[in-house]
C-alpha positions as CSV (number, residue, x, y, z in Angstrom):
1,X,105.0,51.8,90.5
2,X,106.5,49.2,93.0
3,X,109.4,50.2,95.0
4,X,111.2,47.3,93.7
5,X,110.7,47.5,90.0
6,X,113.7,47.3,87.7
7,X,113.1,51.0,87.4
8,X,113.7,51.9,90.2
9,X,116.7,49.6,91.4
10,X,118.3,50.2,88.4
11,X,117.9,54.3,87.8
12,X,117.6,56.2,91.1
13,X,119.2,59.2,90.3
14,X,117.8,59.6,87.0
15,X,114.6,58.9,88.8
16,X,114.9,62.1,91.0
17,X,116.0,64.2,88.3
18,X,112.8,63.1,86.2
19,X,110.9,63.9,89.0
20,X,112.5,67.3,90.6
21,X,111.8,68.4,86.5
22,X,108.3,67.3,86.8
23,X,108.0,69.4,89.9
24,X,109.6,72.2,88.5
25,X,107.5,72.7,85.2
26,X,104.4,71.7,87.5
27,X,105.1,75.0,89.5
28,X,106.5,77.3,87.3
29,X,106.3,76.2,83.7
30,X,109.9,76.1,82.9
31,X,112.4,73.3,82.5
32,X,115.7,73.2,83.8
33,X,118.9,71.7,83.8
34,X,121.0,70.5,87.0
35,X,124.8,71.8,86.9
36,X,126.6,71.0,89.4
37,X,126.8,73.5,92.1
38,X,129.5,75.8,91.8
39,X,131.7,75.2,95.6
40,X,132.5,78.8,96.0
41,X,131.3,82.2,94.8
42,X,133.4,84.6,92.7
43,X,133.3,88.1,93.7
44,X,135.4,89.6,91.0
45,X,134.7,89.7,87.3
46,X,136.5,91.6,84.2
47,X,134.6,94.2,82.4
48,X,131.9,93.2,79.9
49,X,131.4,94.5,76.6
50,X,127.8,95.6,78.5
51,X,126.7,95.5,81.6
52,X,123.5,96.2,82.8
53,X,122.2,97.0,86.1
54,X,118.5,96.3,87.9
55,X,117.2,97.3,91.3
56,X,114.9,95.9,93.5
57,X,112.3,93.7,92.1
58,X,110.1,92.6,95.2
59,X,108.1,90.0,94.1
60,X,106.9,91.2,90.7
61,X,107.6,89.1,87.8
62,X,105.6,91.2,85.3
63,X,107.5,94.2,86.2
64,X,110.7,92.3,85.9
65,X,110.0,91.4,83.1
66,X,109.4,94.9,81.4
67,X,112.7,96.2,82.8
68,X,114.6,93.5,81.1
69,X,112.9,93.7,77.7
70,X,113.6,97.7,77.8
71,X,117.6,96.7,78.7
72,X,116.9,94.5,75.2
73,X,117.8,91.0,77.6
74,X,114.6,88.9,77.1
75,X,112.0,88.8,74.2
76,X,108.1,88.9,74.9
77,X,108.3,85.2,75.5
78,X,110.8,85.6,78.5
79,X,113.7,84.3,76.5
80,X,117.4,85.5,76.8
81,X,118.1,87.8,73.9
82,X,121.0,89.5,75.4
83,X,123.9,87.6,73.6
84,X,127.0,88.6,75.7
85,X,125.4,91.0,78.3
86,X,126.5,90.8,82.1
87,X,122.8,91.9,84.2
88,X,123.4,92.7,87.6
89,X,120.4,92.5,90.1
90,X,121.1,94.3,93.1
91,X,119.1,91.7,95.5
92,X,115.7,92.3,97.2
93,X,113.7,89.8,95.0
94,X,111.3,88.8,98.3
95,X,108.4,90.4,99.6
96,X,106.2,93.2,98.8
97,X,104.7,90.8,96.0
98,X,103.3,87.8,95.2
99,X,105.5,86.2,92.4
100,X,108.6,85.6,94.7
101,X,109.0,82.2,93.8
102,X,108.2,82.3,90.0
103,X,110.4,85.2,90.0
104,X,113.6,83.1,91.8
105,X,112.3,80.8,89.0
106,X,112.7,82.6,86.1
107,X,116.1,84.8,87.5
108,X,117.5,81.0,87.6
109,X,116.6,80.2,84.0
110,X,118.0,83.4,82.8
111,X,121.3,82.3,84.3
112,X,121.5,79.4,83.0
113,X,120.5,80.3,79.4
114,X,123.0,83.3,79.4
115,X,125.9,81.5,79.7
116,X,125.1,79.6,76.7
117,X,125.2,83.3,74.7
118,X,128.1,83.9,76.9
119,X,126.5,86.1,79.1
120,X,126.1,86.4,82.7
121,X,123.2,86.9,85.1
122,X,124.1,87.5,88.8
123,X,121.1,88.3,91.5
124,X,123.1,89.5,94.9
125,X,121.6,89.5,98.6
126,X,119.4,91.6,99.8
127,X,118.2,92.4,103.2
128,X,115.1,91.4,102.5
129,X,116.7,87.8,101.7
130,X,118.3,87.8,104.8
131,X,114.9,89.0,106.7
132,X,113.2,85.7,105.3
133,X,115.6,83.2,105.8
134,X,115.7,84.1,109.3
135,X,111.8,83.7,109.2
136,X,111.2,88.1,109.6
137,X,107.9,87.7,107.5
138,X,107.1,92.0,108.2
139,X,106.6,92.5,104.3
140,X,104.9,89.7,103.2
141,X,101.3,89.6,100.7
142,X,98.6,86.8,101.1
143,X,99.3,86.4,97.8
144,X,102.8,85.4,98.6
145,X,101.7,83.0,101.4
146,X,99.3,81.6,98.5
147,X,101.9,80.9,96.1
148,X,104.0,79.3,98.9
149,X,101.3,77.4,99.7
150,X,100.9,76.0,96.3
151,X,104.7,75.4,95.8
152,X,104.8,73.3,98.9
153,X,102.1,71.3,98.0
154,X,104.0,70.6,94.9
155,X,107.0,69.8,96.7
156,X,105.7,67.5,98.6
157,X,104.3,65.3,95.9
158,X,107.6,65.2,95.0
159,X,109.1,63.8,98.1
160,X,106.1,61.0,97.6
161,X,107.6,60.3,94.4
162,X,110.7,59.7,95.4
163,X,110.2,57.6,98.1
164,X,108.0,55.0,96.3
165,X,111.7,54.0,95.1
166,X,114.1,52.1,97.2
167,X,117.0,53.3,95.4
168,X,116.7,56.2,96.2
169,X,117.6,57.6,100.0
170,X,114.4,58.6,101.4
171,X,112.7,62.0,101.7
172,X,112.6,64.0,104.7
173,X,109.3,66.0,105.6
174,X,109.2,69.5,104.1
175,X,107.8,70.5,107.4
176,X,110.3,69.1,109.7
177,X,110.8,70.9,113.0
178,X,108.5,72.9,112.3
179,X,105.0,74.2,114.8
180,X,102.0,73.1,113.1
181,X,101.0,76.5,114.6
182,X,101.9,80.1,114.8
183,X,100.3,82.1,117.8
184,X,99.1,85.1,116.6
185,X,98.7,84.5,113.1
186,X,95.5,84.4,111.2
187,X,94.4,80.9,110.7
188,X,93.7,81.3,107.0
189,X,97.5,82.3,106.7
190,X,98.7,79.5,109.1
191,X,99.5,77.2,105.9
192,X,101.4,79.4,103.8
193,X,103.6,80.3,106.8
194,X,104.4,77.3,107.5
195,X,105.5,76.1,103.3
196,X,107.7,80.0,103.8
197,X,109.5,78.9,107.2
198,X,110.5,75.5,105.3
199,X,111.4,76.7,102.2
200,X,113.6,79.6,103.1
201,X,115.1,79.0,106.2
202,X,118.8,78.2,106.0
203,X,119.6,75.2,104.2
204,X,115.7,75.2,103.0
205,X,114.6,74.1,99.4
206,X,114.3,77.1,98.1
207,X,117.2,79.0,100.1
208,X,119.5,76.7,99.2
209,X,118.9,76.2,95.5
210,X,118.4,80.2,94.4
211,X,119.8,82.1,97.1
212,X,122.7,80.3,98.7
213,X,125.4,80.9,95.8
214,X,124.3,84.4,95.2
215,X,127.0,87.0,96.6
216,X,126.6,89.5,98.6
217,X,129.1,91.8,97.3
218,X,130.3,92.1,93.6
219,X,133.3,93.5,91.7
220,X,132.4,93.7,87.9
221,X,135.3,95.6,85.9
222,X,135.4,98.8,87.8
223,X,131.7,99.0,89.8
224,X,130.9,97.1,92.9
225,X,127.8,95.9,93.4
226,X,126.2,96.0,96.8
227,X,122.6,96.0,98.1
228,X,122.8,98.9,100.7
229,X,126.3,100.1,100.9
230,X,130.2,99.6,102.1
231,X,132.7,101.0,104.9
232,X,136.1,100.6,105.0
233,X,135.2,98.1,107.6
234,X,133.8,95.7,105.5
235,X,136.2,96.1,102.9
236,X,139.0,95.6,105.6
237,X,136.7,92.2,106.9
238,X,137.1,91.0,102.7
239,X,134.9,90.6,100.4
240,X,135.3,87.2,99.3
241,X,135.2,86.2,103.2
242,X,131.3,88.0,103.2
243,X,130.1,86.2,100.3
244,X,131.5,82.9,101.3
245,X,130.0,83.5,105.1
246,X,126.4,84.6,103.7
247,X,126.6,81.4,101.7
248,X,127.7,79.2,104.5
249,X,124.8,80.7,107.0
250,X,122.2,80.1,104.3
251,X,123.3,76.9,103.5
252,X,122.8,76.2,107.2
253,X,126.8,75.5,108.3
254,X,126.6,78.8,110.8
255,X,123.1,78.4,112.8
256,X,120.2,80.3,112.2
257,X,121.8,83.9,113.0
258,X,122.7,85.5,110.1
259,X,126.2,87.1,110.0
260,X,126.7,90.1,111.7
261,X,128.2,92.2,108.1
262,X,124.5,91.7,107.4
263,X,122.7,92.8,110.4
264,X,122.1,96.3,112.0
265,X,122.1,99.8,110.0
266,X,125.5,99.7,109.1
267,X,125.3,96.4,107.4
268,X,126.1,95.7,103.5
269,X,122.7,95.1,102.6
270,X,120.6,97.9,105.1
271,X,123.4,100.9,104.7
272,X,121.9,104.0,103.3
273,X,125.2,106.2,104.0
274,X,125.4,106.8,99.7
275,X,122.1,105.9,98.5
276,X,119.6,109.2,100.2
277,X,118.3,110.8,97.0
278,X,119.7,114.5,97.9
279,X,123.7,114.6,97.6
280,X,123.8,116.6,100.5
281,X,123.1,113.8,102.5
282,X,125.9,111.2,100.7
283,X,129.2,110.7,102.7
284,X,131.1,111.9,99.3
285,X,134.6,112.1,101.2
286,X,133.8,108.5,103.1
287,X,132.5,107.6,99.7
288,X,135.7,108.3,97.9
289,X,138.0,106.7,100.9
290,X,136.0,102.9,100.8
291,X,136.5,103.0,97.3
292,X,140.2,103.4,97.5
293,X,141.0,100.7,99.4
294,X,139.0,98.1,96.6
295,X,141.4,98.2,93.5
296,X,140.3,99.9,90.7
297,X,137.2,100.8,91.8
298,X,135.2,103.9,90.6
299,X,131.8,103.3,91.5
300,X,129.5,101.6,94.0
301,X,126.2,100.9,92.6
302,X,123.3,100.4,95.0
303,X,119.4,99.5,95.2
304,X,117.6,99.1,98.8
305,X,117.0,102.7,98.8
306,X,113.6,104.2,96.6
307,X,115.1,107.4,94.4
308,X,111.6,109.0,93.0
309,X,113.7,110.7,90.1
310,X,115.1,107.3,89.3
311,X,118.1,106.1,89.1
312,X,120.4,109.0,89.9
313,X,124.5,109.2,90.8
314,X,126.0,111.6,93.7
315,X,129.8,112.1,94.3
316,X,130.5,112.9,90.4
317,X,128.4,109.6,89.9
318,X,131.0,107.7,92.4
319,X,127.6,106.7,93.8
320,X,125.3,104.9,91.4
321,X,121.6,104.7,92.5
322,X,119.2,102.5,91.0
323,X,116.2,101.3,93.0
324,X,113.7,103.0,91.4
325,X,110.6,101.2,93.1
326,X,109.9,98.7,90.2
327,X,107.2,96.2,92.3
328,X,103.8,97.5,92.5
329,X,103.9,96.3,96.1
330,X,107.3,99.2,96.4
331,X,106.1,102.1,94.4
332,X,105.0,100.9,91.5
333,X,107.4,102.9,89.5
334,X,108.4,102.8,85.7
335,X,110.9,100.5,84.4
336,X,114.4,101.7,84.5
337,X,118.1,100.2,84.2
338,X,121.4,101.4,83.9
339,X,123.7,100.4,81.5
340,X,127.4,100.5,81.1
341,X,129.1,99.7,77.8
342,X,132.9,99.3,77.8
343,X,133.7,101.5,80.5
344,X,132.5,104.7,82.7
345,X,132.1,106.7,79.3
346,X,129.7,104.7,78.3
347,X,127.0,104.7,80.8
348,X,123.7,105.6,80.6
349,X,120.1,105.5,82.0
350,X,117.4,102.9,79.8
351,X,113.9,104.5,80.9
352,X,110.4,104.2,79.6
353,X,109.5,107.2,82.3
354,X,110.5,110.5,80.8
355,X,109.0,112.1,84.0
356,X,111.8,111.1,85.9
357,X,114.1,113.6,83.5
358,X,111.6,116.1,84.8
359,X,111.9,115.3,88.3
360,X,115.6,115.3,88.3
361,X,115.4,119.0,86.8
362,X,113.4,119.6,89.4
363,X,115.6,118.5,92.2
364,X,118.4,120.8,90.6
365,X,116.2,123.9,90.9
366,X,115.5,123.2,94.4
367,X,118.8,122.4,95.7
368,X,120.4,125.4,94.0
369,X,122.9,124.2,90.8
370,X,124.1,121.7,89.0
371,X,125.1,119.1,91.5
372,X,124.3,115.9,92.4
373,X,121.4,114.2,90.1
374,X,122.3,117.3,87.8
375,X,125.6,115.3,87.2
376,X,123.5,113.2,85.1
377,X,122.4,115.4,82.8
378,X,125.3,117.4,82.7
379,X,128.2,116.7,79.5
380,X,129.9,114.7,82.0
381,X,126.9,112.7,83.7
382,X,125.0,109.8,82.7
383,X,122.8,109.9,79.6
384,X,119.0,108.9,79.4
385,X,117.7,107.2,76.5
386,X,113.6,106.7,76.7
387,X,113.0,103.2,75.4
388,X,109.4,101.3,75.0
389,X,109.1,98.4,77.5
């Protein structure tokens, strides 16, 4: 086509679109539309009539997808079938896995077709988000470096396609500013780290568009979301200042540093403080305090941290953990979710893994009574339902 065909001088923008579509479905086999971007990030929502909540997913979009279907939110074709439903993700969708991308993909498509049923997908930050885009590659496959690989490729047929048209302003490089080599690395790998240091560094393609507006912390009803944990520091700091300041840093407004809220072992997204398996070693009373000083708050829900009973509570389930190892690159472990309907009287554990009952009644004998994960299967704790994924 000639850059100065009446195409082009005439439909520039619808021109990109055609052609960031053709990229997309190129990649990942799925169409998309193109809302405009929302300017800031809400941290608070009211209470659903359901509400489900998903752990880490690192890079597995097959597992994904069997948790989903057991919570009853997509059909066997990957469609939303969960009508009204609120789904949590509690962050860590990168490494340990080679669908990272495609599962950003599809996480994005679900959001979009949920609100049409009134629903409501949110994906929060994890640390290993905020590894990657400061380019701290530690977990990553060759199979993820391949897929990167391939979607850069893609991506940059795109930026040709744009910039055979005059109307349109042109295309930077992908690869920008960044070494065509890395000392120290493999050269079979040297491609695929370059395609992940462009696309996720701050304000990078794929940064930008799937991870930028995702919070960091999240108030739904009365259970925050977090990846690792809260203190009464960060609550003090504010919430809504965190989630805009993550988004700002990945959108590349702050530098490449990350924020500090998000770096170090007391960080939001690397705390453990709630989340160890045994209750003996959960800060109940520090627990309790942090959530006093959120309004309404009765829970903190939390992945980052592997529980091999699955998803378990601690404090008299003011503790909700529910990382449960899903990725074959984590664990490999069963499909689980939890699921809150109405309010705290309604909540409940979705598994297809009854051995995770048995472990649970296992951890009860050892640790001498009904405490802890014996909450949960107490009259007062959480129920588990076995379900087919």
């Amino acid at each position: 086509m000639s850059s100065s065909s009446p195409l082009c001088q005439d439909l520039p923008l619808q021109l990109s679109s055609f052609v960031d579509t053709f990229i997309d479905f190129s990649f990942s086999g799925l169409f998309f539309q193109n809302p405009n971007p929302n300017p800031k990030i809400q941290t608070q929502y009211p209470s659903p009539s359901r509400l489900v909540a998903l752990g880490d997913l690192h890079g597995d979009l097959p597992k994904a997808k069997q948790a989903l279907t057991l919570a009853g939110l997509i059909n066997n074709s990957g469609q939303w079938t969960g009508g009204s439903t609120t789904l949590v993700q509690v962050g860590d969708i990168l490494d340990r896995g080679g669908d990272e991308i495609k599962l950003l993909y599809f996480l994005h498509k679900l959001k979009q077709d949920s609100a049409k049923s009134g629903g409501s997908v949110q994906t929060l930050i994890g640390n290993h988000e905020v590894m990657n885009i400061e380019s701290d590659f530690r977990f990553i496959t060759p199979s993820a470096l391949q897929e990167f690989t391939v979607w850069a490729n893609w991506f940059q047929i795109g930026i040709s396609m744009k910039n055979l048209c005059l109307g349109l302003e042109r295309q930077k490089d992908l690869f920008v500013g960044i070494p065509k080599w890395f000392p120290g690395i493999r050269a079979e790998f040297q491609e695929g780290i370059r395609a992940r240091v462009a696309a996720l560094r701050p304000n990078g393609p794929i940064s930008g568009r799937f991870l930028a507006d995702n919070p960091t912390v999240l108030i739904v009803g009365d259970s925050v979301f977090v990846h690792g944990g809260l203190l009464q520091h960060h609550v003090v700091y504010g919430l809504d200042r965190i989630n805009e300041e993550v988004k700002d840093w990945i959108k590349g407004l702050r530098g490449k540093l990350s924020p500090g809220f998000v770096r170090g072992r007391d960080a939001v997204v690397w705390l453990r403080t709630f989340s160890q398996e045994s209750e003996k070693n959960c800060d109940c009373s520090m627990l309790e305090h942090v959530l006093a000083t959120i309004p309404g708050a009765k829970r903190m829900i939390m992945g980052h941290t592997i529980q091999e009973s699955g998803i378990n509570g601690a404090c008299e389930n003011r503790a909700i953990r529910i990382d449960v190892g899903l990725s074959k690159g984590c664990g490999n472990g069963l499909p689980e979710v939890l699921e809150i309907n109405g309010n705290s009287e309604g909540m409940r554990i979705l598994t297809s893994n009854p051995l995770y009952q048995r472990r649970r009644f296992e951890l009860e004998k050892n640790e001498g009574g009904k405490e802890g994960m014996a909450l949960l299967l107490s009259e007062k704790g959480l129920k588990q339902v076995e379900v087919k994924a």
